[in-house]
C-alpha positions as CSV (number, residue, x, y, z in Angstrom):
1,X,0.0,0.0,0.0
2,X,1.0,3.2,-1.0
3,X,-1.3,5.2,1.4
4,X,-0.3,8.7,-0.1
5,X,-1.3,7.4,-3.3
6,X,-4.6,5.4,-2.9
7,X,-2.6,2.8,-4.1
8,X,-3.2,-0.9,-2.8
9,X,-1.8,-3.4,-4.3
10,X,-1.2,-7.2,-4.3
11,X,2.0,-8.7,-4.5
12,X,3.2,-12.0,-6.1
13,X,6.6,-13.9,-6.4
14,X,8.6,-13.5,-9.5
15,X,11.9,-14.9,-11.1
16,X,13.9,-14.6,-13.7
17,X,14.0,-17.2,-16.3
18,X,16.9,-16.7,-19.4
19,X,17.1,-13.3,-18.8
20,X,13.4,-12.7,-19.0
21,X,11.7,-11.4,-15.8
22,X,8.2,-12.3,-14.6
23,X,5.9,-9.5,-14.6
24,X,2.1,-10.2,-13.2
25,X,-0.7,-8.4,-14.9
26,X,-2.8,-8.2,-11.7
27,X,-0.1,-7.5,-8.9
28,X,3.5,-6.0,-8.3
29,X,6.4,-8.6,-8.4
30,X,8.7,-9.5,-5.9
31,X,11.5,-10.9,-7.1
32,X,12.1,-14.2,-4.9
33,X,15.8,-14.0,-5.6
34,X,16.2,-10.7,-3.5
35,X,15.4,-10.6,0.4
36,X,11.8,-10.5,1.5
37,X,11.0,-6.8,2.6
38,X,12.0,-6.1,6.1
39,X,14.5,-8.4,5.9
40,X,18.3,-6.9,5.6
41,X,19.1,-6.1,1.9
42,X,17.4,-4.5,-1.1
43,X,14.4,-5.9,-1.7
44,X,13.5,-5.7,-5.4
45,X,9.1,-5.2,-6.1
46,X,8.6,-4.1,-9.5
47,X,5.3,-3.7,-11.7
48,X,3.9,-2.4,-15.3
49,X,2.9,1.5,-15.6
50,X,-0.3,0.6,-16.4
51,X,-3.1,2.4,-14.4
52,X,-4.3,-0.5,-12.1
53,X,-0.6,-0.9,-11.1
54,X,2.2,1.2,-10.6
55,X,0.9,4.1,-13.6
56,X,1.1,6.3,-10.5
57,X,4.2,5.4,-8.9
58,X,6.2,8.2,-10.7
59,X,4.1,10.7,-8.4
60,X,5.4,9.0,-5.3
61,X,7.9,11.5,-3.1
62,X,10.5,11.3,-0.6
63,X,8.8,11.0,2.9
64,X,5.9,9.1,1.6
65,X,5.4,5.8,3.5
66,X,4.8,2.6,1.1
67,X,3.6,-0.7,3.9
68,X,3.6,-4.2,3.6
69,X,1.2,-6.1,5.1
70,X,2.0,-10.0,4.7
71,X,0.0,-13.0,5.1
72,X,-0.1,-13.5,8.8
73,X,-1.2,-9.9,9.3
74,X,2.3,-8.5,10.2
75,X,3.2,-5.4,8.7
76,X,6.8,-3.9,7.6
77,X,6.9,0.4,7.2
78,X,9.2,1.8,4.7
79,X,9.7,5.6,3.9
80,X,10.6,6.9,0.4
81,X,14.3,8.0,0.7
82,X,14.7,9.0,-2.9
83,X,13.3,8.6,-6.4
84,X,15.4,8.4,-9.8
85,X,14.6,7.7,-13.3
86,X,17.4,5.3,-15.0
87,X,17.8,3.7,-18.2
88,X,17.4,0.0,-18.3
89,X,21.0,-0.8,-18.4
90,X,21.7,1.1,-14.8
91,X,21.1,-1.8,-12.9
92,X,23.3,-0.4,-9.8
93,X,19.2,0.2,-8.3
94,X,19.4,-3.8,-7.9
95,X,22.7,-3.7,-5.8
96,X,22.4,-5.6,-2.3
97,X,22.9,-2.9,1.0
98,X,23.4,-3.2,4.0
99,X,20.0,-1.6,5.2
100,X,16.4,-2.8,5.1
101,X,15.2,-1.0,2.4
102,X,12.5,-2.1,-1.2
103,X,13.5,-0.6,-4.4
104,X,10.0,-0.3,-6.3
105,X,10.3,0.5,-10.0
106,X,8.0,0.7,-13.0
107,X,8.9,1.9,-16.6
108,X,8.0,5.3,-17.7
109,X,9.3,7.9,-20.6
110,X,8.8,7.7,-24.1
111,X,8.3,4.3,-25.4
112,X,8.7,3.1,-21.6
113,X,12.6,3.6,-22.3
114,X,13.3,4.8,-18.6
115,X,12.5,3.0,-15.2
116,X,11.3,5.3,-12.7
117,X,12.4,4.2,-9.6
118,X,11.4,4.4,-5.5
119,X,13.9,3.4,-2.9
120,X,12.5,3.2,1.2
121,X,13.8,2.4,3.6
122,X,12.2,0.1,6.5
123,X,10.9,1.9,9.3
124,X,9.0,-0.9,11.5
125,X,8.0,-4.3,11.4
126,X,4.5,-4.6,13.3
């Protein structure tokens, strides 16, 4: 949930299979090979720019709170830190850290040539 946003979205488990990622058409992607969110390291949650997925993402700001709310009802908090728009080939926004923190992207630009990205950082787990 992007609460600032209105936006409320599902989220499945995605790989990547000869270089192809798995996108859903009905959810954001979490891709199994990074860490779960709230869990140390970047977690990687990405999604089309379609408008009944991330098409608003690129409005999301620093300070805005994005939440997690698993299965078994807990919840992890993560605030927007910073947002960047990067050509496909930067792929430094998929680096491991050392923090907790989701990087949420979606394409955007002409011709979806860009990603818009949103890196948070985790603020609780409830």
């Amino acid at each position: 949930n992007i609460i600032d946003l209105d936006i409320h979205l599902t989220i499945k488990q995605a790989t990547i299979s000869n270089g192809t990622w798995e996108a859903s058409h009905d959810a954001i992607s979490y891709l199994i090979s990074s860490p779960v969110p709230g869990e140390k390291g970047n977690s990687i949650l990405y999604g089309h720019n379609w408008p009944n997925l991330l098409g608003n993402l690129p409005k999301v700001k620093p300070g805005h709170n994005i939440e997690i709310i698993f299965n078994d009802g807990t919840q992890s908090v993560f605030t927007v830190v910073f947002t960047s728009v990067v050509s496909p080939d930067q792929t430094h926004i998929l680096n491991d850290s050392q923090d907790n923190r989701i990087t949420l992207y979606t394409c955007t630009g002409f011709l979806d040539r860009k990603r818009f990205v949103a890196t948070a950082v985790l603020q609780e787990n409830r």
